[in-house]
C-alpha positions as CSV (number, residue, x, y, z in Angstrom):
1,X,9.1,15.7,22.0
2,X,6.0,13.9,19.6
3,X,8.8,13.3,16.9
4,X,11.6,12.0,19.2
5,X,8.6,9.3,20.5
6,X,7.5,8.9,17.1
7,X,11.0,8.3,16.1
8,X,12.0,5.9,18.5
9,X,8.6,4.2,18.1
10,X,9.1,3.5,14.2
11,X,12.8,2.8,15.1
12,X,11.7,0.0,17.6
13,X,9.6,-2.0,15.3
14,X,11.9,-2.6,13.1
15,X,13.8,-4.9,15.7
16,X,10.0,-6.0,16.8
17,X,9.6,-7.3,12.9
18,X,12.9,-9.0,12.5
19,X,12.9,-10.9,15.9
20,X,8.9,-12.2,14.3
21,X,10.4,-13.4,11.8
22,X,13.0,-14.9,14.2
23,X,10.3,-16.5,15.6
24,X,8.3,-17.9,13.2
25,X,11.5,-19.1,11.0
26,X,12.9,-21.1,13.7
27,X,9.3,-22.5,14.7
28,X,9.3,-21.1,18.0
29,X,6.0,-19.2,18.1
30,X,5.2,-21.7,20.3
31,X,7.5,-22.4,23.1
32,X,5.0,-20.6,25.5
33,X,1.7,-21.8,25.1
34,X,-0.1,-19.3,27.3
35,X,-1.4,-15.9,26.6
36,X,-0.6,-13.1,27.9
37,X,1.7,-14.9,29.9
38,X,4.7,-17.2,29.3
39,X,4.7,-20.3,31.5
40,X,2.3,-18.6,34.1
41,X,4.9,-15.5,34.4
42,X,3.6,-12.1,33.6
43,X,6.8,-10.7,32.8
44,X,9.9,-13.3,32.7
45,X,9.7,-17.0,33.4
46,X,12.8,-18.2,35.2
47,X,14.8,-19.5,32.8
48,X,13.3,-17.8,29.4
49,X,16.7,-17.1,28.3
50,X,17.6,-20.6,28.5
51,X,16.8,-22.3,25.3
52,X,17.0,-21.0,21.4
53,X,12.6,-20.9,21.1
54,X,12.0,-19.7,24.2
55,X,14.7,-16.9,24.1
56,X,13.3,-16.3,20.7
57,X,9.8,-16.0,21.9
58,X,10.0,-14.1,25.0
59,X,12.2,-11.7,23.3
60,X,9.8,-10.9,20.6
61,X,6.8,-10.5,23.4
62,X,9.0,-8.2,25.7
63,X,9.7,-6.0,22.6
64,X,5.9,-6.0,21.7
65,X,5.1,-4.7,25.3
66,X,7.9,-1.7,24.8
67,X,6.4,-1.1,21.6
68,X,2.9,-0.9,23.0
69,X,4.2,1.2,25.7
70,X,6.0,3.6,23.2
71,X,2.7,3.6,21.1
72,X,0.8,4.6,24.0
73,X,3.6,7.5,25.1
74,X,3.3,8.8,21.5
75,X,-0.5,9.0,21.1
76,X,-0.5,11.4,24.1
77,X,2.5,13.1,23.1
78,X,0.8,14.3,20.0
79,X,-2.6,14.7,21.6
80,X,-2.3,18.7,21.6
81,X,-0.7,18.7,17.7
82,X,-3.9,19.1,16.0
83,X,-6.9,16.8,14.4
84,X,-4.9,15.2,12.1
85,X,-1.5,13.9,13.9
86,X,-3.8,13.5,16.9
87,X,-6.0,10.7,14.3
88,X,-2.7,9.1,13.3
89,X,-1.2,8.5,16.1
90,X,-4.1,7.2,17.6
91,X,-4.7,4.8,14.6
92,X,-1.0,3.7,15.3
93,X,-2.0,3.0,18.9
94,X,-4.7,1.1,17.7
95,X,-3.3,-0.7,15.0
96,X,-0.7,-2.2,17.7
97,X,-3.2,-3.2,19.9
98,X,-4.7,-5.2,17.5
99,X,-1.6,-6.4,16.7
100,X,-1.1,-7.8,19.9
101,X,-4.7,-9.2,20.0
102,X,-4.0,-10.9,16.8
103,X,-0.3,-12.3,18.2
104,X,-2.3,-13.9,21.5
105,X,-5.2,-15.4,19.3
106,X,-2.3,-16.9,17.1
107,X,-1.3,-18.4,20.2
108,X,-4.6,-19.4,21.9
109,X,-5.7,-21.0,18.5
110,X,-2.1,-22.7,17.1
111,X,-2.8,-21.1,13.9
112,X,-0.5,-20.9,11.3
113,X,-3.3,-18.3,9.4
114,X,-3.1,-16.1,12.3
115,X,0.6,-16.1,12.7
116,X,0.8,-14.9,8.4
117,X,-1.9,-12.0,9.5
118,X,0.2,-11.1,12.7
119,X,3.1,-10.9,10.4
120,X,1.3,-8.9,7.5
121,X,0.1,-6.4,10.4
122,X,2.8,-5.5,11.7
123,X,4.4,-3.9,8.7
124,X,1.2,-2.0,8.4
125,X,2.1,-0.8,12.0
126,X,5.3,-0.1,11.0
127,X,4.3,1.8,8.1
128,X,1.9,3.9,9.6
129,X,4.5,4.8,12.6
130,X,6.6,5.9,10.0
131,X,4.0,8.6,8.7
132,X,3.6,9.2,12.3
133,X,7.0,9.9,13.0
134,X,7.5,12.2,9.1
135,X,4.0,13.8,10.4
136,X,5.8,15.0,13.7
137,X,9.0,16.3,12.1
138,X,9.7,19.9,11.6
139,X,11.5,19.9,8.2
């Protein structure tokens, strides 16, 4: 169970990363100005689909909540599989949080420093749910 999480968890950032750089390409980091919602809507603002930013932008913030939920399934899936995988998947858990923390604060602020951070970040996240997911494999 740990590596099919792990798995799927790596697998899912991949789609996480490329939608970012959607977002930030087409210059729609912006099309919903508030944190942590989007236009007052915790999950989906009527209409989010409607329009190429906003579509763009909500999309990339529902796959960062799946991957935070994912993150947090793996961390406790590998809680019992020793010191080690236990550290890195925590670090993982932790290293997406702060991804999201740095993806609001690119928000809150309109910073373009922020957003090239954000981006850097979340290959780190990527690579360290990769080790993550080798970690929990049998072969």
């Amino acid at each position: 169970m740990p590596h099919v999480v792990a798995l799927i968890l790596a697998v899912a950032l991949l789609p996480l990363i490329a939608v970012g750089a959607s977002v930030t390409s087409k210059g729609a980091g912006m099309a919903f100005p508030d944190r942590p919602t989007s236009n007052g809507a915790l999950v989906n603002p009527p209409g989010w689909w409607q329009g190429e930013k906003r579509l763009w932008e909500h999309g990339h913030r529902l796959l960062g909540w799946t991957v935070g939920m994912l993150a947090i399934v793996s961390a406790a899936s590998s809680w019992r599989r020793g010191t080690t995988l236990r550290a890195l998947a925590c670090a993982t858990l932790l290293a997406i949080v702060i991804q999201g923390v740095l993806g609001g604060l690119r928000v809150r602020a309109v910073s373009t420093p922020l957003a090239i951070v954000h981006g850097i970040w979340g290959q780190v996240c990527f690579c360290l749910a990769g080790v993550v997911a080798l970690r929990t494999s049998s072969g």
